[in-house]
C-alpha positions as CSV (number, residue, x, y, z in Angstrom):
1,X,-39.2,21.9,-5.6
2,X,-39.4,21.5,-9.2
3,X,-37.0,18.4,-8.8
4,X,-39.4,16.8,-6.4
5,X,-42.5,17.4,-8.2
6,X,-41.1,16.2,-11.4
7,X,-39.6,13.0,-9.4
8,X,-42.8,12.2,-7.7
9,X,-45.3,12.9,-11.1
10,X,-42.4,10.5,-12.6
11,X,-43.0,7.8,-10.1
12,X,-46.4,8.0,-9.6
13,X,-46.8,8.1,-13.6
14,X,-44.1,4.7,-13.8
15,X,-46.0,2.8,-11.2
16,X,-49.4,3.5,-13.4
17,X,-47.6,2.8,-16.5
18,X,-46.4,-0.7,-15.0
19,X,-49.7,-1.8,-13.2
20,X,-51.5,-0.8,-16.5
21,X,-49.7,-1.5,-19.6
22,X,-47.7,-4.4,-18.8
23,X,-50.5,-6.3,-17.8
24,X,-52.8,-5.4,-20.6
25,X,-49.9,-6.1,-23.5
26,X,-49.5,-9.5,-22.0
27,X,-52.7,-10.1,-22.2
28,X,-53.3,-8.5,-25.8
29,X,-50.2,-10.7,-26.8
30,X,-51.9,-13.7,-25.2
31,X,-55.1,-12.8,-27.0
32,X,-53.1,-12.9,-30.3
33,X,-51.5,-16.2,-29.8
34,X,-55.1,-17.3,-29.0
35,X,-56.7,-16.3,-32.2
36,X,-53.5,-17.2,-34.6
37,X,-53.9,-21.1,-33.0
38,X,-57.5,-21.0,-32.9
39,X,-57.1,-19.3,-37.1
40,X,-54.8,-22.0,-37.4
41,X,-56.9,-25.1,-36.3
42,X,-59.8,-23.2,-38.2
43,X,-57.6,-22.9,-42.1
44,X,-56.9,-27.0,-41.2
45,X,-60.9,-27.7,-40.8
46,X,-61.5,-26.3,-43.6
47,X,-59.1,-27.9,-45.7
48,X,-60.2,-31.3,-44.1
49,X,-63.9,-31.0,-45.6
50,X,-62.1,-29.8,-48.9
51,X,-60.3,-32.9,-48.7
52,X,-62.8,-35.3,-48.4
53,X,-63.4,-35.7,-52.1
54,X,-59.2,-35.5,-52.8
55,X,-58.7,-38.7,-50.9
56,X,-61.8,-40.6,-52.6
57,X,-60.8,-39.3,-56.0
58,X,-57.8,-39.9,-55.6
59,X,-56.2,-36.6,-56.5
60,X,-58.8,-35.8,-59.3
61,X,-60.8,-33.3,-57.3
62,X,-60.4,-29.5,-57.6
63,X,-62.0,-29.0,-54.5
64,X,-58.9,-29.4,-52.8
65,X,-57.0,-26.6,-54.5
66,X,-59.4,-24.3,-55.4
67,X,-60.1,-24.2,-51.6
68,X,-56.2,-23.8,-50.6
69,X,-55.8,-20.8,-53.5
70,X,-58.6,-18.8,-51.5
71,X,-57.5,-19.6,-48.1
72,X,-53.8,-18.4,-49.3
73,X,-55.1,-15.1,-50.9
74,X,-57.6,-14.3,-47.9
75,X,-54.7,-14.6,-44.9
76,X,-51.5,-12.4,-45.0
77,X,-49.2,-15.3,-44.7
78,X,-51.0,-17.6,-46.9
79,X,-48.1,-17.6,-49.6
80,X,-45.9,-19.3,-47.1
81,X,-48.9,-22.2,-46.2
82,X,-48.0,-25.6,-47.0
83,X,-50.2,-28.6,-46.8
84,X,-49.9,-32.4,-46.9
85,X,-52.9,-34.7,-47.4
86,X,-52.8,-38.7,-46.6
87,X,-55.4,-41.3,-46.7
88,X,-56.3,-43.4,-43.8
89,X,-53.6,-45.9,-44.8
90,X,-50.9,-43.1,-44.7
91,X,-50.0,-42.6,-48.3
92,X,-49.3,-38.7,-49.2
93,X,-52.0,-38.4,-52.0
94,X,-51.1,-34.3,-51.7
95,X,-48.6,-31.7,-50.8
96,X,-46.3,-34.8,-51.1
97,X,-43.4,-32.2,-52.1
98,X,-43.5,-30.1,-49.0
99,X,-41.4,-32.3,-46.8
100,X,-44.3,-31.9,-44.6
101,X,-45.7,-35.4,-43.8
102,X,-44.0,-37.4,-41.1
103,X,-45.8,-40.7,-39.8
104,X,-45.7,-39.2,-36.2
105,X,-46.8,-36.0,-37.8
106,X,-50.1,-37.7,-39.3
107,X,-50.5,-40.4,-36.4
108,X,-52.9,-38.2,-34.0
109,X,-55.0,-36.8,-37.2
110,X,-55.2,-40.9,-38.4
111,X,-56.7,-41.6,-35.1
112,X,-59.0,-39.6,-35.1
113,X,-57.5,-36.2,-32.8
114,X,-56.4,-32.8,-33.7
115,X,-53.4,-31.4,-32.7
116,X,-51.6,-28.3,-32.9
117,X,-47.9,-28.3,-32.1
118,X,-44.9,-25.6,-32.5
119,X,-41.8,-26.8,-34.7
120,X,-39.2,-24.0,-34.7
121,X,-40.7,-21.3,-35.9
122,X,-43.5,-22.5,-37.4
123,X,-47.2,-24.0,-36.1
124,X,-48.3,-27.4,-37.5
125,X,-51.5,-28.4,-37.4
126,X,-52.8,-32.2,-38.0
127,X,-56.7,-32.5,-38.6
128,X,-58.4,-35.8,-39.8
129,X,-60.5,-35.9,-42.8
130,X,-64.0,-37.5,-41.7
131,X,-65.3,-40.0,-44.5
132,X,-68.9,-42.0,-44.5
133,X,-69.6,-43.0,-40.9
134,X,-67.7,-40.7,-39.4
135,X,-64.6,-42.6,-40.1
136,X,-61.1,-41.4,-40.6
137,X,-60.6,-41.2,-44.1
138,X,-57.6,-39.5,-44.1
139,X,-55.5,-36.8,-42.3
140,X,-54.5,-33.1,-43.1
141,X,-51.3,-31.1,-42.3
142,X,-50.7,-27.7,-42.4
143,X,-47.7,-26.2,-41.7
144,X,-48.3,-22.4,-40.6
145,X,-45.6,-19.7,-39.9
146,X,-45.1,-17.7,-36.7
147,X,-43.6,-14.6,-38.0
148,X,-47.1,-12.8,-38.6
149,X,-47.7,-13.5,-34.9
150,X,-44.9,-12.2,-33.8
151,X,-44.7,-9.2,-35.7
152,X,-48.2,-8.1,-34.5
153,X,-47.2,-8.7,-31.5
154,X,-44.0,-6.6,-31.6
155,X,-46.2,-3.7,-32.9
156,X,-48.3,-4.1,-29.8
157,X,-45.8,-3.7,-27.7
158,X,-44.0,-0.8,-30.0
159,X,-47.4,0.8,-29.5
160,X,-47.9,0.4,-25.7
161,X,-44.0,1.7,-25.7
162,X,-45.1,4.8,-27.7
163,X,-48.4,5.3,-25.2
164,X,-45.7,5.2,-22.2
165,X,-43.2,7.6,-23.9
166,X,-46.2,10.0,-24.4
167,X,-47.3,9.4,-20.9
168,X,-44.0,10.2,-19.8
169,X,-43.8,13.5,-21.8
170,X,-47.0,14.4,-20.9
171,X,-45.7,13.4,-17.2
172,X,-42.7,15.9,-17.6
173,X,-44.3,18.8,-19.2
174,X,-47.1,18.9,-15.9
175,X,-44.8,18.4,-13.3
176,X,-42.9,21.4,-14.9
177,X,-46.0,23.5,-15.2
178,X,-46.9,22.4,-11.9
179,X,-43.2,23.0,-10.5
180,X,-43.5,26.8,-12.1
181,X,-47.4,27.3,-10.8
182,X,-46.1,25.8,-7.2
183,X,-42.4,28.3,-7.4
184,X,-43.7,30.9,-8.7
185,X,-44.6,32.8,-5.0
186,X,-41.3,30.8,-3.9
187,X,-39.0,32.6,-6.1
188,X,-40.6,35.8,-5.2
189,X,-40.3,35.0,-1.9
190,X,-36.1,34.4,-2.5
191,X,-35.7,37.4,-4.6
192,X,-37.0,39.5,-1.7
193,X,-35.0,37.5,0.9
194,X,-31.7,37.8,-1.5
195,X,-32.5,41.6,-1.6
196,X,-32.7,41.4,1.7
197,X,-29.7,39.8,2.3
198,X,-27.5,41.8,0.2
199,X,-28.9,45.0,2.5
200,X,-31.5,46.4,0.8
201,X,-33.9,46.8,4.1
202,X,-36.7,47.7,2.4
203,X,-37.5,44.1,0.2
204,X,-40.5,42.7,0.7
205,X,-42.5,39.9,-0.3
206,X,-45.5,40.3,-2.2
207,X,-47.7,37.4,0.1
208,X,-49.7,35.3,-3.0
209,X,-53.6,34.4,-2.7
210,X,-52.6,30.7,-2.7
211,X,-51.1,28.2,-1.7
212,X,-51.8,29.8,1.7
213,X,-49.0,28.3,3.4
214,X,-46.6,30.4,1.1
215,X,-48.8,33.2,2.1
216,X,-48.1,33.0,5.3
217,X,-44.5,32.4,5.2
218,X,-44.4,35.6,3.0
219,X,-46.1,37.5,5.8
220,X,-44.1,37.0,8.1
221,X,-40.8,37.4,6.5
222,X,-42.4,40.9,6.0
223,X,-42.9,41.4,9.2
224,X,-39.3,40.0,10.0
225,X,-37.8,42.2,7.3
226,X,-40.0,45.4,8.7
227,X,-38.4,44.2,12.9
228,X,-34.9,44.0,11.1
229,X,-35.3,47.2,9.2
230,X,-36.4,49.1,12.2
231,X,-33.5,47.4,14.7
232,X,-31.1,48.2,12.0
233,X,-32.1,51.8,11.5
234,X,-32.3,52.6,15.1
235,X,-28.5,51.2,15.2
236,X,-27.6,54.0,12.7
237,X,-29.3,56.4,13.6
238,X,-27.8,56.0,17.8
239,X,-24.4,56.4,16.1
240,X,-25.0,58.6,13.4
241,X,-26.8,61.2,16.8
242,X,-24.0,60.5,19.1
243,X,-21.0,61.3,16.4
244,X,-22.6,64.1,15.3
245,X,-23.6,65.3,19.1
246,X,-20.0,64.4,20.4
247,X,-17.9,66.4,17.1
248,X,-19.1,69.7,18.6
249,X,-17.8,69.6,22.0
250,X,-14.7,68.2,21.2
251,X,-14.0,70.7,18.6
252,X,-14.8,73.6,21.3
253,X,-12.5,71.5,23.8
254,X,-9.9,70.6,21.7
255,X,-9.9,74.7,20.9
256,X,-10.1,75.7,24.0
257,X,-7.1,73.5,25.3
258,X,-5.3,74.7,22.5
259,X,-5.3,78.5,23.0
260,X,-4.5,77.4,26.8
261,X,-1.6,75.9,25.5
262,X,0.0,79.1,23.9
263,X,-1.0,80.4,27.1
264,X,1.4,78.5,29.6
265,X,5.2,77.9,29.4
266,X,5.3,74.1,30.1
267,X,2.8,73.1,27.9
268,X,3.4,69.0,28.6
269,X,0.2,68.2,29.9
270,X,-1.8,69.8,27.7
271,X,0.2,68.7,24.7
272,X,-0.9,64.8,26.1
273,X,-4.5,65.9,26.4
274,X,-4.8,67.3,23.0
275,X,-3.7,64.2,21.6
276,X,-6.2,62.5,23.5
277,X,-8.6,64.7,21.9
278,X,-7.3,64.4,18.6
279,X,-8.0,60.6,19.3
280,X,-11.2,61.0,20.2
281,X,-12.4,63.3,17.0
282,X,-10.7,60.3,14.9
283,X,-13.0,58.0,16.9
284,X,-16.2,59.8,16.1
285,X,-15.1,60.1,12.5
286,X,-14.4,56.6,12.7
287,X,-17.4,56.0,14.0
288,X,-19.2,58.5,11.6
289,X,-17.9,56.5,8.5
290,X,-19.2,53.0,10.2
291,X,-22.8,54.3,9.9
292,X,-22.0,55.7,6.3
293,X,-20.5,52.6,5.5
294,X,-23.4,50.2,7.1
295,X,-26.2,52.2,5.1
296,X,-24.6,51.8,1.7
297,X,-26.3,49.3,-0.9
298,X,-24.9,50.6,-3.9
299,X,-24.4,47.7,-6.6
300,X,-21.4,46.6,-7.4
301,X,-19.8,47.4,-11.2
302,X,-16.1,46.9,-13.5
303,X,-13.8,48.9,-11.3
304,X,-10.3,49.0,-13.0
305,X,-8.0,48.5,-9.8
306,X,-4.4,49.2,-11.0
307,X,-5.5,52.7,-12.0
308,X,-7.4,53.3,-8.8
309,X,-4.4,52.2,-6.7
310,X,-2.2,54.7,-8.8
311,X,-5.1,57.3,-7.8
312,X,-4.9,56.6,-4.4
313,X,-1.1,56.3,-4.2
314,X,-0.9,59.9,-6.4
315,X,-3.5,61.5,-3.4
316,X,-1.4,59.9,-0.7
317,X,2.3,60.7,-1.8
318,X,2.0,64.2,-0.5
319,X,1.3,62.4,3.3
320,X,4.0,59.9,2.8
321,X,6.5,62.5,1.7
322,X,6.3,64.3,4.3
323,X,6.4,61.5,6.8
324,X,9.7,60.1,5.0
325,X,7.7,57.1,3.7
326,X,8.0,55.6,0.1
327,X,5.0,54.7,-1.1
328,X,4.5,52.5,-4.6
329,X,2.3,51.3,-6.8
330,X,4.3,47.6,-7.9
331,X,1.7,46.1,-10.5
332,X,1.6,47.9,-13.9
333,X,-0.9,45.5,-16.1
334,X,-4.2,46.4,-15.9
335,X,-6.5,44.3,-13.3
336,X,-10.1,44.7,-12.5
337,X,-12.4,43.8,-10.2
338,X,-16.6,43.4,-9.2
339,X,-16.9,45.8,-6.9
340,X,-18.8,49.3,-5.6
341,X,-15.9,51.9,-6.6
342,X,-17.1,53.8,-3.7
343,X,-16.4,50.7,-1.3
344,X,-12.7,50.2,-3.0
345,X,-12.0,54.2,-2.6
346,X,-12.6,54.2,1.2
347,X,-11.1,50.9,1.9
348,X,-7.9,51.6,0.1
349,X,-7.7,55.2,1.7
350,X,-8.2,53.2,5.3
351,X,-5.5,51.0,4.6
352,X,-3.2,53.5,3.3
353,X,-3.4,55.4,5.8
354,X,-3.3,52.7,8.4
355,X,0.5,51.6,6.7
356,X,1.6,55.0,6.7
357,X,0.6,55.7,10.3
358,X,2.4,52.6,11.2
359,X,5.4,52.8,8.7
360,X,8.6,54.8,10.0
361,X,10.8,57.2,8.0
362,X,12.4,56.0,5.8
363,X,10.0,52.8,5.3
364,X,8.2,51.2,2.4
365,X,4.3,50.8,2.0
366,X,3.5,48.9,-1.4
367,X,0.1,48.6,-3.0
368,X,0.0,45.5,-5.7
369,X,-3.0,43.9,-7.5
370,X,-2.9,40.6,-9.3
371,X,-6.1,37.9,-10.9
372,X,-6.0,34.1,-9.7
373,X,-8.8,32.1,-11.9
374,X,-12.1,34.3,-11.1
375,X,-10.6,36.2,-8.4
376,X,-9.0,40.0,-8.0
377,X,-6.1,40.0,-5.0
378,X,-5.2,43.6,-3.6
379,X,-2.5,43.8,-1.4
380,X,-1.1,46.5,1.3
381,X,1.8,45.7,2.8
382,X,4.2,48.0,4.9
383,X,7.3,47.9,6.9
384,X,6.4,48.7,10.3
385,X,5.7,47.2,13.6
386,X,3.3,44.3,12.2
387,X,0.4,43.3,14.7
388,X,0.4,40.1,16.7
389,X,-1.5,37.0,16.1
390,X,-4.0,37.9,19.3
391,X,-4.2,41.5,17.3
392,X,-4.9,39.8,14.0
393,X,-7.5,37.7,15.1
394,X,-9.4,40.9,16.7
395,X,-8.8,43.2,14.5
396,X,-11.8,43.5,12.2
397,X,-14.0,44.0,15.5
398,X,-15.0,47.3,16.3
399,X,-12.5,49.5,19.2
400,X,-9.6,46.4,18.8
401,X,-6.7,48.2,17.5
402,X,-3.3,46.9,17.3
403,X,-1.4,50.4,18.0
404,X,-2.5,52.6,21.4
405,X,-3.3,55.6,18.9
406,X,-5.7,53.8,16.7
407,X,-9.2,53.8,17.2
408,X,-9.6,50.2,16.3
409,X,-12.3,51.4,13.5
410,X,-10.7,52.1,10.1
411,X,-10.2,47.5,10.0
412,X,-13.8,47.0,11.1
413,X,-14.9,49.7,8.6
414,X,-12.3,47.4,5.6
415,X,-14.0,44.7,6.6
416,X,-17.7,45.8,6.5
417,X,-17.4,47.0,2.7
418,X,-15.7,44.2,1.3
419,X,-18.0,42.0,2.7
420,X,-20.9,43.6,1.2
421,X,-19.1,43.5,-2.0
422,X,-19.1,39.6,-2.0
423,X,-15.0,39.9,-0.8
424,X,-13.2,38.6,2.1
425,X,-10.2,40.8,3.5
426,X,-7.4,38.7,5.7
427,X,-3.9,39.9,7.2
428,X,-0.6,38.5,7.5
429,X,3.5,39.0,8.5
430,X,5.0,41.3,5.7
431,X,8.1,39.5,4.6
432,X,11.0,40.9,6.7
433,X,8.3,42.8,8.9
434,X,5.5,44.9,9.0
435,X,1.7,44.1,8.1
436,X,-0.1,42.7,4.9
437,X,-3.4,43.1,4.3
438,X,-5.0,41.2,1.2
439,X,-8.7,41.8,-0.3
440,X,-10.2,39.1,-2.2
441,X,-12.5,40.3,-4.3
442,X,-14.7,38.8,-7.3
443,X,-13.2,39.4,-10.8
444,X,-14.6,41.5,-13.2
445,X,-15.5,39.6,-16.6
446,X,-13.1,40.1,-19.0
């Protein structure tokens, strides 16, 4: 918005700048030209009458130069005036020095006419003198320069330039105090939806008095956020109820099976129903950590990952031990990451798991961690089965699992936290077999 309002003050301000000043300086400039010809043709006059008595004196009156010493010390640019005076036959009787009296100079004033003509740089003016009966008596010529008029006129247009500079200031500085005044509600309105976004359900708006179509739009993202909030916390809350409500009787069934089981000699059956059970209860835990998981907005902070991993892989090595599994932690310099510690701990427990579940005795599950440019890489990789491309593709959605005694949660559950902490989470062929899975997470500032 502010780009748009500064662009269209900017134009709108240009186009008033051209249809205003242009024409006005060229016709100030004109105006100028006008009264330095017309100031011109008026210093000539006036040293025709003074000549009058020059040219019948022949060169004996002071009328002549006592009027040329005023007119010099009255203009600006009179040191630089030069003036030739001739008599009706032609002959230079002043000013014969200048180099300023050519016949075709002095023919229009001799009969009779005044012109005023440009020569380089300079104006030349040729008057005649009147004598008795208004005949010519003579002629006058006075050469003027044009640097005077052309320096005012430069500082007319250095002035106008100045007045449009200002303008466009003045231009820049409203369009930005207009751009703030008009984004203000705007930006409150994007903080709440960025709130929103990053799962804080309860960000809202605060709807502004004006303009009122920002007021509306901030109403009814309220009213979208309040629909969201309540859709999102009726989703929890139906699987938050139905774990809890389903725990119970599997723990009094799975119990009950079990003390059957002692019971009977060929305990085969029951032995395959209590690991459906046992199934199950990891399903509703599963599905107890999804709601957990989906109502967390904790914010993200430094984690140090190589000694979390050597944590984890301390709190696991008991589990792997006893399965016949090697587990290892490969990177040793220390890496961290922008992330909820929380989110890490769980996702990193889910995954170790996962690889020792699927890793057989005597197998190998490594956890490494490494930085690329602004970016933390944790990796899990094992030597089991692997998973297929179908599998991979599925496996981050909820009930897909790649092994029959998953519960096709603990991925989906991965997935869901390092996506809220700004990560992405992808899996791959371990080389020689088994399963990677790789978090990509933002880097912590060093």
């Amino acid at each position: 918005m502010t780009s748009r309002i500064l662009a269209a003050l900017l134009v709108l301000t240009g186009g008033l700048l051209l249809g205003a000043l242009l024409p006005l300086g060229f016709a100030m400039a004109n105006q100028h030209e006008h009264d330095y010809r017309t100031g011109t043709l008026t210093i000539a006059h006036t040293l025709a009458a003074a000549s009058e008595e020059q040219i019948a004196d022949h060169e004996k009156s002071t009328m002549l130069p006592r009027t040329l010493r005023a007119l010099r010390a009255e203009n600006e640019d009179g040191a630089r005036l030069t003036v030739a005076v001739t008599d009706d036959d032609g002959h230079v009787v002043a000013g014969g020095d200048t180099g300023l009296y050519t016949p075709a100079r002095a023919a229009p004033a001799l009969a009779g006419r005044t012109r005023l003509t440009r020569d380089g740089d300079r104006l030349i003016a040729a008057v005649p003198v009147n004598g008795h009966a208004e005949a010519v008596a003579g002629a006058v010529l006075l050469s003027r320069p044009l640097d005077p008029l052309h320096e005012r006129v430069m500082w007319l247009w250095g002035r106008l330039a100045m007045v449009a500079v200002l303008a466009v200031i003045a231009a820049v500085v409203l369009a930005m105090t207009l751009a703030r005044w008009a984004g203000r509600p705007l930006r409150a309105l994007e903080v709440a939806a960025e709130s929103l976004g990053t799962g804080d359900l309860t960000a809202r708006a605060d709807p502004p008095r004006q303009p009122a179509e920002v007021r509306r739009l901030a109403e009814r993202f309220n009213v979208m956020a309040a629909r969201l909030e309540g859709l999102v916390d009726d989703h929890r809350t139906m699987i938050a109820d139905v774990s809890h409500q389903l725990r119970t009787p599997l723990a009094a069934l799975r119990l009950r099976m079990e003390l059957l089981a002692a019971e009977t000699t060929d305990a085969t059956d029951f032995d395959g129903a209590l690991d459906e059970l046992a199934r199950l209860s990891r399903m509703v835990d599963g599905l107890l950590a999804v709601a957990r998981a989906e109502n967390v907005t904790e914010t993200p902070e430094h984690v140090a990952m190589t000694r979390m991993l050597d944590e984890r892989a301390e709190a696991w090595r008991p589990v792997a031990a006893e399965r016949g599994v090697r587990l290892s932690v490969e990177t040793r310099r220390p890496v961290a990451a922008h992330a909820v510690p929380a989110h890490l701990e769980q996702v990193i427990d889910n995954l170790v798991d996962n690889a020792l579940t699927a890793t057989p005795p005597g197998g190998h599950v490594r956890l490494d961690v490494r930085r690329s440019g602004r970016r933390t890489h944790v990796t899990v990789a094992d030597d089991g089965p692997g998973m297929s491309a179908k599998a991979m593709a599925e496996a981050f959605r909820r009930f897909r699992s790649g092994s029959p005694a998953g519960t096709g949660l603990g991925l989906a559950i991965v997935h869901r936290l390092i996506t809220a902490d700004g990560g992405t989470v992808r899996l791959s062929d371990t080389p020689g077999g088994g399963l990677t899975v790789t978090l990509d997470l933002p880097a912590a500032a060093r």
